[in-house]
C-alpha positions as CSV (number, residue, x, y, z in Angstrom):
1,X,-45.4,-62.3,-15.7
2,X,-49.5,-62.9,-15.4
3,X,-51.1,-59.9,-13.7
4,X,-54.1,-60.3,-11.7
5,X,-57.2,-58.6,-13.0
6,X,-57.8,-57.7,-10.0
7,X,-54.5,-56.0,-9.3
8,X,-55.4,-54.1,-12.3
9,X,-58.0,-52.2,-10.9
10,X,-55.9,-51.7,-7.2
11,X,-52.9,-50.9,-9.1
12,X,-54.7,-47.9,-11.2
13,X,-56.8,-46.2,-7.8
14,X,-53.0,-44.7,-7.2
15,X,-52.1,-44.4,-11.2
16,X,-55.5,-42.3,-11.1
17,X,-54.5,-40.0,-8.1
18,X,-51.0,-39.4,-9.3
19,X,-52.6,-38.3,-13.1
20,X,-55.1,-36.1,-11.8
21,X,-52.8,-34.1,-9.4
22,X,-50.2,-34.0,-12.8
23,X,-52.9,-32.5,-14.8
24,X,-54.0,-30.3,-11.3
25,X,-50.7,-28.9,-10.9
26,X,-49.8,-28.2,-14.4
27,X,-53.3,-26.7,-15.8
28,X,-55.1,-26.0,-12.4
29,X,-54.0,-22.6,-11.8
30,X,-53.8,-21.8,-15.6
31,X,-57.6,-22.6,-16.3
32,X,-58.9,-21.2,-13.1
33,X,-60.7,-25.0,-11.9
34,X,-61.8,-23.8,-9.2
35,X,-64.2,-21.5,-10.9
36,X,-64.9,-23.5,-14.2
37,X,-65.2,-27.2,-12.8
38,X,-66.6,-27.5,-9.7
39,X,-67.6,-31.1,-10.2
40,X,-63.6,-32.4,-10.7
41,X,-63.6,-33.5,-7.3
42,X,-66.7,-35.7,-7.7
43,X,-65.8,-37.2,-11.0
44,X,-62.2,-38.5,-9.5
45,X,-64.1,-39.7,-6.2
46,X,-65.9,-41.8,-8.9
47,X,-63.4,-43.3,-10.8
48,X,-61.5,-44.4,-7.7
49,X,-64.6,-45.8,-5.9
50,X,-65.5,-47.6,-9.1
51,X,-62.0,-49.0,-9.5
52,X,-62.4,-50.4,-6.0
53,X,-65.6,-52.0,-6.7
54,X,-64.2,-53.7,-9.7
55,X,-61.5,-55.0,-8.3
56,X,-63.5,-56.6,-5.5
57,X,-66.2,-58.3,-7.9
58,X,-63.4,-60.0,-9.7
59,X,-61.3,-60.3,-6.7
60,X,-64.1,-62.7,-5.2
61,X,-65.5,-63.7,-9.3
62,X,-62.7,-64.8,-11.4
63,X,-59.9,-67.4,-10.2
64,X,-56.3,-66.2,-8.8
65,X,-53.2,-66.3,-9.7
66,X,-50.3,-67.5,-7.8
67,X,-50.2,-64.5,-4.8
68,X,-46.4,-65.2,-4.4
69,X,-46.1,-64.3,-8.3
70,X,-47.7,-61.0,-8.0
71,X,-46.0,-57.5,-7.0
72,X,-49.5,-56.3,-6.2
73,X,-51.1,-57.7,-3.2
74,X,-54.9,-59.2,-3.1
75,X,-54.8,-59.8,0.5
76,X,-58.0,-59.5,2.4
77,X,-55.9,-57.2,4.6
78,X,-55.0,-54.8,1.7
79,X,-58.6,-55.4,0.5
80,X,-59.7,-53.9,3.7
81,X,-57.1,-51.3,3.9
82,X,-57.9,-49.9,0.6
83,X,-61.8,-49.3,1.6
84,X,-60.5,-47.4,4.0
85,X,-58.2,-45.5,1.8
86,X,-61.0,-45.2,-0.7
87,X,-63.2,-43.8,1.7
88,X,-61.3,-41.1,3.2
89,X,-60.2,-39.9,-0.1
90,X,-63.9,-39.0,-1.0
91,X,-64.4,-37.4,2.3
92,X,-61.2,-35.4,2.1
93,X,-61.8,-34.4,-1.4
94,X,-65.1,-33.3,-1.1
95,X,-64.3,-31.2,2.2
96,X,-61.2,-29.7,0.5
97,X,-63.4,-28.2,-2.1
98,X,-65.1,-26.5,-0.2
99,X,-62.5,-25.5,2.5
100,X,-59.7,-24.8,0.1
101,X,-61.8,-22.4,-2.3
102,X,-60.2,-18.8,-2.3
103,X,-56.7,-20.2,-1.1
104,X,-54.4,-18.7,-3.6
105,X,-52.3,-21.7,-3.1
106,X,-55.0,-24.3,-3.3
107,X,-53.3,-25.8,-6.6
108,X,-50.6,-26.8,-4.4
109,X,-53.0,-28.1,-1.7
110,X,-54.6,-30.3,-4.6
111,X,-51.1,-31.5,-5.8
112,X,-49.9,-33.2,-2.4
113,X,-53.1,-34.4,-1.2
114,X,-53.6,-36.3,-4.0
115,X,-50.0,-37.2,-4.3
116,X,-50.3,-38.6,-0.3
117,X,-53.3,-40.5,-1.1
118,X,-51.8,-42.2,-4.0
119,X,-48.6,-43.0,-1.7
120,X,-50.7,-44.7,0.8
121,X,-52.3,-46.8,-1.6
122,X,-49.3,-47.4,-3.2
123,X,-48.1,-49.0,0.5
124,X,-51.7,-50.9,1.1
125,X,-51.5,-53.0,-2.2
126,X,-47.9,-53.3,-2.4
127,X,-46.5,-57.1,-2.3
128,X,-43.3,-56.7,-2.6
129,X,-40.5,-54.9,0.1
130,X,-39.1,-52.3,-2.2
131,X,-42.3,-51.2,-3.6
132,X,-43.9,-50.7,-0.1
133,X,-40.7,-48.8,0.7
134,X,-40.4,-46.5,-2.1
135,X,-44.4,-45.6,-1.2
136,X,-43.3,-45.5,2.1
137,X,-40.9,-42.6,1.4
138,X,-43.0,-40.9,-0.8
139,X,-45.6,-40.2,1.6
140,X,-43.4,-38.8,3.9
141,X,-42.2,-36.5,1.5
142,X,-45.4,-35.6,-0.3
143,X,-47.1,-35.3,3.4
144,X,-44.2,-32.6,4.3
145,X,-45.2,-30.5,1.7
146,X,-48.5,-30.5,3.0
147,X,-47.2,-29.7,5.9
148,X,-45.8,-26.6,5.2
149,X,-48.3,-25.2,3.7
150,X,-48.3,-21.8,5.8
151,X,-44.4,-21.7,5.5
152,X,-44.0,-18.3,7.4
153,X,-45.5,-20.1,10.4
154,X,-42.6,-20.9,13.0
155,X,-44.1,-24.0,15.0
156,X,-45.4,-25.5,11.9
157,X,-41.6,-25.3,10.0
158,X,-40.2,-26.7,13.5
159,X,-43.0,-29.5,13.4
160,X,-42.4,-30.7,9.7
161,X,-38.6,-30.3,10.6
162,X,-38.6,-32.8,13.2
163,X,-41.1,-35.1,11.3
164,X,-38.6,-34.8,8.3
165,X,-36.1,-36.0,10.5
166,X,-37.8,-38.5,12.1
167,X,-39.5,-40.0,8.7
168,X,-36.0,-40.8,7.5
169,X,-34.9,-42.4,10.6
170,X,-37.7,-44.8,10.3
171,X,-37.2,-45.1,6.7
172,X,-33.7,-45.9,7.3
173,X,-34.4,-48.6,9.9
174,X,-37.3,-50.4,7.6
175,X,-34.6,-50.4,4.9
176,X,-31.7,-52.0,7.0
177,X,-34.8,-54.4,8.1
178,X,-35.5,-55.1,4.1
179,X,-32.2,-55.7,3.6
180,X,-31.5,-58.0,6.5
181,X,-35.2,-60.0,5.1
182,X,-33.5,-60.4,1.4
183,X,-30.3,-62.0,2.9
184,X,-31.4,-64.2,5.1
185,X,-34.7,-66.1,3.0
186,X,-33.3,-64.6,-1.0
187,X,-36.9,-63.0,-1.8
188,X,-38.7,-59.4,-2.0
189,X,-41.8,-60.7,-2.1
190,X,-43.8,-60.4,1.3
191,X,-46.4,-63.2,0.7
192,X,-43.5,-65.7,0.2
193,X,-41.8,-64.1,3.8
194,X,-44.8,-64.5,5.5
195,X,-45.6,-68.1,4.3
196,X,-42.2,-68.9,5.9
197,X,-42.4,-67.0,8.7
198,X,-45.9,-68.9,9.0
199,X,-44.4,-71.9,8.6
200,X,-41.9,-71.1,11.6
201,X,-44.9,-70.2,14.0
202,X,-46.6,-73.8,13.5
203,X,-43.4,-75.8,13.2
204,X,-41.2,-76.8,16.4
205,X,-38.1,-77.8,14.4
206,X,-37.7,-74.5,12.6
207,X,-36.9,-71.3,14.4
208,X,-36.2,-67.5,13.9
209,X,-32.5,-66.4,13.0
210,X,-30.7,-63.5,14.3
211,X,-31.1,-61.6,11.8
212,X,-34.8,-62.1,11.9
213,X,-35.1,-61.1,15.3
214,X,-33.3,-57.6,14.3
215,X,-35.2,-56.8,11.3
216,X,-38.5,-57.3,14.3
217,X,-37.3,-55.1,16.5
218,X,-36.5,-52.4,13.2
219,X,-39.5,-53.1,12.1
220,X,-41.0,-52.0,15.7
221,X,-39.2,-49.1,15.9
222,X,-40.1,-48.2,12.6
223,X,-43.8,-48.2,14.1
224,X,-43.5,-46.3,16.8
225,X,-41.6,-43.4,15.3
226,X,-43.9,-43.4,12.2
227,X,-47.0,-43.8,15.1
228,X,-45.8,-41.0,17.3
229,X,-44.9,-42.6,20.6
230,X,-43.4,-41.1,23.0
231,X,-40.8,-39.0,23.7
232,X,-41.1,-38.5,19.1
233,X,-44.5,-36.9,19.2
234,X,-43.8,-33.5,19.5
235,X,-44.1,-32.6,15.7
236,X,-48.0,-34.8,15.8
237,X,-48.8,-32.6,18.2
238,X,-47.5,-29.1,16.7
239,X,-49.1,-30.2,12.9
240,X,-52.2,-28.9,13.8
241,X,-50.9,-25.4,12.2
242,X,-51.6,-27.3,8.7
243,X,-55.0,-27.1,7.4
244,X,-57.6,-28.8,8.9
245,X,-57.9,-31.0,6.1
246,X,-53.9,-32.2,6.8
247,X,-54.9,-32.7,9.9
248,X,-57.5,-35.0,9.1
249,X,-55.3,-37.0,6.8
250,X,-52.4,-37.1,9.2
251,X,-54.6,-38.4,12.5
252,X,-56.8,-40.3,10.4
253,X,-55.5,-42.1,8.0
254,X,-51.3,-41.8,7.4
255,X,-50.5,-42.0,11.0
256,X,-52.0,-45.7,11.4
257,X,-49.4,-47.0,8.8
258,X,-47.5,-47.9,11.8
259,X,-49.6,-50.3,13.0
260,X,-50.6,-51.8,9.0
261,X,-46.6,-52.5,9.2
262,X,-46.8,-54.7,12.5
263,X,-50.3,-56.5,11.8
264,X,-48.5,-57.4,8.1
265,X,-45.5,-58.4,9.6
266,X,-47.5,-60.2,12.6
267,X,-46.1,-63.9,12.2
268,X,-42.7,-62.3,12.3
269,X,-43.1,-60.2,14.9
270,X,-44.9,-62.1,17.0
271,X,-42.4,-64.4,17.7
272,X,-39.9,-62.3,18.5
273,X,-40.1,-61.5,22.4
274,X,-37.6,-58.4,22.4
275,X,-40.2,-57.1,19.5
276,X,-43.0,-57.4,21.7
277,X,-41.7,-56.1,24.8
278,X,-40.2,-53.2,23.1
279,X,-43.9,-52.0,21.6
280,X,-45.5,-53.0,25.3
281,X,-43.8,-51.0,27.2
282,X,-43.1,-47.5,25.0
283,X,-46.4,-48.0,23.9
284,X,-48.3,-49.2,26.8
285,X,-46.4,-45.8,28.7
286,X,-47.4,-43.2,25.7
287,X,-51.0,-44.5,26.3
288,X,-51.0,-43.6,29.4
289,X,-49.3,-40.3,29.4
290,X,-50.7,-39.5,26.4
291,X,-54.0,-39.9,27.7
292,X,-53.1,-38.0,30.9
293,X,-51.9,-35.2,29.5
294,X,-54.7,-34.8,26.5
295,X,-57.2,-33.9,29.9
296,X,-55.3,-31.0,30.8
297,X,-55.2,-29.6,27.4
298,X,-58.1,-26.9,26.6
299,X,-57.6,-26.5,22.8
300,X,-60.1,-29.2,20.5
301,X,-57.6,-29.9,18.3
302,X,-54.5,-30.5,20.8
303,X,-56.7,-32.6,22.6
304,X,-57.6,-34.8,19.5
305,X,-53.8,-34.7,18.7
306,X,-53.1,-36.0,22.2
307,X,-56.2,-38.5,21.7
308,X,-54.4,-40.0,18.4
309,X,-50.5,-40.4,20.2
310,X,-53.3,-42.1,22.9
311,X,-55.2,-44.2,20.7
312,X,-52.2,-45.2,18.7
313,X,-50.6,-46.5,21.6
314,X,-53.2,-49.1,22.8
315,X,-53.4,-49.8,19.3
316,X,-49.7,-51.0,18.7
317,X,-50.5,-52.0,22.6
318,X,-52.7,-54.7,21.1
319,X,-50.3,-56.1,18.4
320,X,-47.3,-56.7,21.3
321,X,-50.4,-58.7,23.1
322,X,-51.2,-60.5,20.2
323,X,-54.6,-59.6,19.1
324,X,-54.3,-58.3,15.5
325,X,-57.8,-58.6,14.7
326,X,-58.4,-55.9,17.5
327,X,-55.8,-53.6,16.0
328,X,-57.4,-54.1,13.0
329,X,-60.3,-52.9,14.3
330,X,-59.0,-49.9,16.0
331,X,-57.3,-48.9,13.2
332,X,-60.4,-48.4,10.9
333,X,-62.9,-47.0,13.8
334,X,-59.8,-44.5,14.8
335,X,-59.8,-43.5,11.3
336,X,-63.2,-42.9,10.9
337,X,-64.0,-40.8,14.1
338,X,-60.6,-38.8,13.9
339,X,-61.7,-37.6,10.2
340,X,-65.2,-36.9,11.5
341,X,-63.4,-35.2,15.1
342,X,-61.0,-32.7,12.9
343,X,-63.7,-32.0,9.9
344,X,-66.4,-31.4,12.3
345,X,-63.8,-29.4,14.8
346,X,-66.2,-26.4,14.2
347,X,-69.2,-27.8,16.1
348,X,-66.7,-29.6,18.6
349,X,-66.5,-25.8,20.6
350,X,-70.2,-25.8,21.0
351,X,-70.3,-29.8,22.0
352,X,-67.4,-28.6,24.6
353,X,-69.4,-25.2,25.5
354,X,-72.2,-27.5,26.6
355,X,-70.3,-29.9,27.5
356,X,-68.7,-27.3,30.5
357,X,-72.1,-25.9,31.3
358,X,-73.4,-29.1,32.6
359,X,-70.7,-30.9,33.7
360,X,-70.7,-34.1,35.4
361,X,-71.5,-34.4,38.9
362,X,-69.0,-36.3,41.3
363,X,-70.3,-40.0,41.7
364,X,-70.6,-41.4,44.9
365,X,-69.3,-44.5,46.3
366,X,-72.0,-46.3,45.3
367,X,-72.1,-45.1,41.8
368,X,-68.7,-46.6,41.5
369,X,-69.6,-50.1,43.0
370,X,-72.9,-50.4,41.4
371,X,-70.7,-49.4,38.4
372,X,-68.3,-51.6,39.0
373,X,-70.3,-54.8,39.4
374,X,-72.8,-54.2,36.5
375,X,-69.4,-53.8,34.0
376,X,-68.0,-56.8,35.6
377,X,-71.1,-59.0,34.7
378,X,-71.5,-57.6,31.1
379,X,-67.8,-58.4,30.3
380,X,-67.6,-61.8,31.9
381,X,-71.3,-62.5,30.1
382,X,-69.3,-62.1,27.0
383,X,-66.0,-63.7,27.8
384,X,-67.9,-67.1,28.4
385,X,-70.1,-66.4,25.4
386,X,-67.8,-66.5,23.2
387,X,-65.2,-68.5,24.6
388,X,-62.6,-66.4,24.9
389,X,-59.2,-67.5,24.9
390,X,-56.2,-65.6,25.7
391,X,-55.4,-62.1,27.4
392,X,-57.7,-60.7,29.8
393,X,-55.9,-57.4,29.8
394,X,-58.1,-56.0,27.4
395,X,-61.0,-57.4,28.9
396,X,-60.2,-55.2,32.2
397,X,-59.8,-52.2,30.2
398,X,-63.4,-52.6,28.4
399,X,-64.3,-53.1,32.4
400,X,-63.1,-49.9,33.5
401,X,-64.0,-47.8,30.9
402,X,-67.7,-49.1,31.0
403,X,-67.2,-48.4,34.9
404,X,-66.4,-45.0,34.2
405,X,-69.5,-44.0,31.7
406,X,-72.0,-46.1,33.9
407,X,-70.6,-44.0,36.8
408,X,-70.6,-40.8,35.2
409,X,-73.8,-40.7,33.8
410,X,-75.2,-37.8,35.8
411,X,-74.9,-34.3,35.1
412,X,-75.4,-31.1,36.9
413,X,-78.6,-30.5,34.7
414,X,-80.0,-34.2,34.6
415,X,-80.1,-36.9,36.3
416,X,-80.0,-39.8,34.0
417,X,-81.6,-43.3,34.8
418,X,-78.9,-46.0,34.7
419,X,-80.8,-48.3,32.2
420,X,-80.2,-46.2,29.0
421,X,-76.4,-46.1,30.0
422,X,-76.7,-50.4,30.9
423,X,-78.4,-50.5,27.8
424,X,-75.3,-48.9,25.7
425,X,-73.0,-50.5,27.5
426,X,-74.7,-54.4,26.6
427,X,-74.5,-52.8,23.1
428,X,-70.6,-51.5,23.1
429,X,-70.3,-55.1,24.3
430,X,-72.1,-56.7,21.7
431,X,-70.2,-54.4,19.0
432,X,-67.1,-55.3,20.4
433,X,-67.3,-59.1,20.2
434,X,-68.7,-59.1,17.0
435,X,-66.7,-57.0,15.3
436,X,-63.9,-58.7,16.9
437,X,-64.9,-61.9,15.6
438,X,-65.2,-60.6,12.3
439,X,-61.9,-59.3,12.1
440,X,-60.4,-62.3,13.6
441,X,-61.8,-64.5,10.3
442,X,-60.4,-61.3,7.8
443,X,-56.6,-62.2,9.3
444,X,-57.3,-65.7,10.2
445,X,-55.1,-67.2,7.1
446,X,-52.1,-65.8,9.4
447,X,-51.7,-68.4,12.0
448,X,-50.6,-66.0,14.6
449,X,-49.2,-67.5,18.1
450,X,-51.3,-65.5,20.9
451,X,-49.8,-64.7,23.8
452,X,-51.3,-65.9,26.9
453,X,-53.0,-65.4,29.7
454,X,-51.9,-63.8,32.8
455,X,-48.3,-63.8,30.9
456,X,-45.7,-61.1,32.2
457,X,-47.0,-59.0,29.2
458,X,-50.7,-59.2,29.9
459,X,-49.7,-58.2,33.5
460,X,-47.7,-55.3,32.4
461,X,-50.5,-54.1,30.1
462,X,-53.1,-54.7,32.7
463,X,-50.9,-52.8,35.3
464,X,-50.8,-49.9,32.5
465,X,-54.4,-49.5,32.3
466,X,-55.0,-49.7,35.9
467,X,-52.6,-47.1,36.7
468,X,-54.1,-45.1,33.9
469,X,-58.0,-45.3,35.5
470,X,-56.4,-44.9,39.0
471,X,-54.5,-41.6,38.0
472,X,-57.4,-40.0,35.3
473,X,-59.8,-40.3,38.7
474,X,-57.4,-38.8,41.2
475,X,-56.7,-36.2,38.9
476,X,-60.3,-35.2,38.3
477,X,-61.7,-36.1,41.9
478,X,-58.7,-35.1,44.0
479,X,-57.1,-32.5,42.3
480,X,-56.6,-30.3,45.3
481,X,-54.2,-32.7,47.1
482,X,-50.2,-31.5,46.1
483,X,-49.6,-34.6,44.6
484,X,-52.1,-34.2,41.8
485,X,-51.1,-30.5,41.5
486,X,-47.5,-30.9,40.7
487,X,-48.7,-34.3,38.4
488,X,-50.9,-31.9,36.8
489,X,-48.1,-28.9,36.2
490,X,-45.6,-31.7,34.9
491,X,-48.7,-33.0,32.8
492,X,-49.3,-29.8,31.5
493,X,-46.0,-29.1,30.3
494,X,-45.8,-32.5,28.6
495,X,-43.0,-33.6,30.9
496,X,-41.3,-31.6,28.9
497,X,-40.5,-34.3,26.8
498,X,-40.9,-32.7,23.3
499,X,-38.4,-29.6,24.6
500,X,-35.9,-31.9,25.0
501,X,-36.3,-33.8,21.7
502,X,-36.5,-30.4,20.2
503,X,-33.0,-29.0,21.5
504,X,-31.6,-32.3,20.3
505,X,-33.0,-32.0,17.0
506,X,-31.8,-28.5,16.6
507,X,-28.5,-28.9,18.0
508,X,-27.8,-32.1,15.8
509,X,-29.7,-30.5,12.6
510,X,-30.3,-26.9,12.8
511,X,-33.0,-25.5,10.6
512,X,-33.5,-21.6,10.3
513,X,-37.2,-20.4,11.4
514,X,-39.6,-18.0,9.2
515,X,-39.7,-14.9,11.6
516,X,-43.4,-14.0,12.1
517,X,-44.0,-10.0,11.4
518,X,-47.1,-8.0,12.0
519,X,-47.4,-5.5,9.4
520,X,-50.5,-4.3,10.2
521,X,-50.1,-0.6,11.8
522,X,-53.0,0.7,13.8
523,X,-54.0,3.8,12.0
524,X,-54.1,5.6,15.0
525,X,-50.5,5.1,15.7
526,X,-49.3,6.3,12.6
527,X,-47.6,9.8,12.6
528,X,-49.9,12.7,11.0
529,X,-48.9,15.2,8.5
530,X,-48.8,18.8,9.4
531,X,-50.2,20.6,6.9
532,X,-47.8,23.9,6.4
């Protein structure tokens, strides 16, 4: 079988990773690297950025081959997906350097981290089912040992024990879902599944099958477990007992797989109503208690765990609603800002000191209606620009939020004049519909069937969001009223969600915890010799 140049190059960015952390595991710790070759780190972000390049220049220079021929994909989604990957992995790799030096363990650090990266690339550029589930489960597997790191740490052996468990649940269910794929159309290959499914979505005469409508709904379950919905999130947020660099990786990069799958699969999924309302409504609720609950939190990197189950909602949020090219585009800004929020988490307690020494002052009424209106005119100035067709749901959203900065502008220090603020808001607007736009032509070649407007799902996801600006003001405005008080307790305690998933977990599987011991003995309470 003909490969691809180009699927050359994609196919050796993970045959690179998985060499050098061979060779990093076997000879790191035995020639001291760390010491004698500071520069290994920069020569492999090199070779992989290269690779990348090349196989873009000849993706978009030399003529194609047959994509349904081809085991590795050349899709402008995987094309995308891969700058992403290739990007984090210099970031996390020059970080790691620096942040890992001394560890006595940092050859095993090395190992999985490059062993995860190659994983996820392995699942980006994968065109064919079994391929992208055998990365699948590698990642999972790689990324626990990652995980347990610091093994004599109780809540990080309880976190990667419920994320073991809960990665082979969704790795069971995408694999009942392959197989249900193979015997209903006779191929592996997922260009030829999307072509029919394609095919279904623009002709009236052909329809889904059962079986297709149950390999959807595995398929959306497999996203939210592997995207941390709610009530499976607990372990996301206990993680953060990994290094800072695991964190990174996790919230910025492996725990958006979830919505890759669904935007891949979006011609199937799409049309399959239970599908959709299944993702709506799990994740339209996570966003919004998700969101809820990441305000009460007071640790910086809780919250940002909290902000990723959040933003990972509305993302998947966006793919039961139809707009792919906006989870698209969530995807790789979440990724970005969540490796800049956990690498930078240092500076993030002086942002928040400041932050809480000039807070922001309560608006008044008219704050809020002059806020109101001006976000109302900016949006619809852009909705008729554009000619937008479809949900407005995300529209109101966009509304509300840019109600809440213009509002919020003032602090106890300054008083800030409300053009800067209109000014960034036109901008965000701007950003939004263009990037939008340009997304929309990367996954135009799937003819996806948007859902409309004013539908029963873009009520129920505009019903979300209100409730979710509604409750975020009462509970910072009105706290003092019982109501918000007794919100705020159950908020606090995650609505205690994550206990119960953890006595299940424990009963059904029961794991032994490292016992945590202090062996450091004040000298003062150590008993004296008596000289005789």
């Amino acid at each position: 079988m003909n490969i691809a140049i180009p699927s050359i190059f994609l196919l050796c960015i993970p045959i690179t990773l998985i060499l050098a952390s061979i060779w990093r595991g076997r000879y790191g710790l035995k020639n001291n690297i760390c010491k004698n070759n500071t520069h290994l780190g920069a020569m492999l972000s090199g070779v992989i950025v290269a690779l990348y390049i090349a196989a873009l220049v000849t993706h978009f220079a030399l003529p194609q081959l047959e994509a349904d021929t081809q085991y590795i994909s050349q899709s402008t989604l995987s094309l995308v997906m891969m700058g992403l990957v290739v990007f984090m992995s210099t970031i996390l790799i020059a970080f790691s350097r620096n942040y890992m030096a001394g560890e006595p363990r940092s050859d095993t650090y090395w190992r999985w981290l490059l062993n995860v990266l190659a994983a996820v690339s392995v699942v980006l550029i994968s065109n064919h089912l079994l391929l992208l589930w055998l990365g699948w489960v590698s990642i999972s597997l790689a990324l626990h040992k990652l995980l347990t790191f610091y093994p004599e740490r109780p809540r990080a052996a309880l976190a990667a024990h419920k994320k073991f468990l809960l990665a082979r649940t969704a790795e069971t269910l995408l694999f009942i879902a392959i197989i249900l794929l193979y015997q209903q159309h006779g191929t592996l290959f997922i260009s030829e599944l999307i072509s029919h499914f394609n095919a279904v979505a623009t002709n009236d005469s052909l329809q889904l099958t059962t079986a297709d409508h149950i390999a959807a709904v595995l398929i959306a379950l497999t996203a939210l477990i592997k995207c941390a919905q709610l009530p499976v999130h607990g372990w996301l947020i206990q993680v953060v007992e990994a290094p800072t660099p695991v964190s990174a990786l996790l919230h910025a990069g492996v725990i958006n797989l979830g919505g890759f799958l669904l935007i891949l699969f979006a011609p199937l999924f799409i049309q399959s109503t239970v599908a959709q309302w299944l993702v709506l409504i799990v994740a339209g609720l996570t966003t919004v208690i998700a969101a809820l609950i990441m305000a009460t939190r007071i640790s910086m990197k809780v919250r940002l765990a909290w902000s990723t189950s959040a933003q990972m909602g509305l993302m998947l949020v966006e793919c039961a609603l139809g707009l792919f090219e906006l989870a698209l585009l969530h995807l790789l800004t979440h990724s970005v800002y969540k490796a800049y929020a956990f690498l930078n988490s240092g500076s993030a307690v002086y942002e928040e000191m400041q932050r809480r020494l000039a807070p922001a002052t309560h608006p008044k009424v008219m704050d809020w209606i002059v806020a109101g209106v001006l976000s109302t005119i900016i949006v619809s100035i852009a909705v008729i620009v554009i000619d937008h067709q479809g949900v407005w749901s995300m529209w109101l959203l966009l509304a509300l939020a840019l109600t809440t900065l213009i509002a919020q502008r003032h602090s106890e220090r300054q008083h800030k004049s409300i053009m800067p603020v209109l000014g960034l808001s036109i901008v965000l607007i701007l950003s939004y519909s263009g990037f939008k736009w340009v997304f929309g032509a990367i996954i135009s070649p799937i003819p996806v069937m948007h859902v409309e407007a004013f539908s029963a799902l873009d009520t129920v996801a505009a019903l979300l969001f209100i409730s979710l600006f509604v409750l975020s003001w009462m509970l910072k405005y009105q706290p003092h009223k019982p109501s918000m008080q007794g919100l705020y307790i159950a908020l606090f305690a995650g609505l205690y969600l994550d206990e119960w998933l953890t006595r299940l977990t424990l009963k059904l599987w029961p794991v032994r915890m490292p016992i945590s011991i202090n062996n450091k003995v004040l000298e003062s309470a150590k008993p004296s010799k008596v000289e005789e």
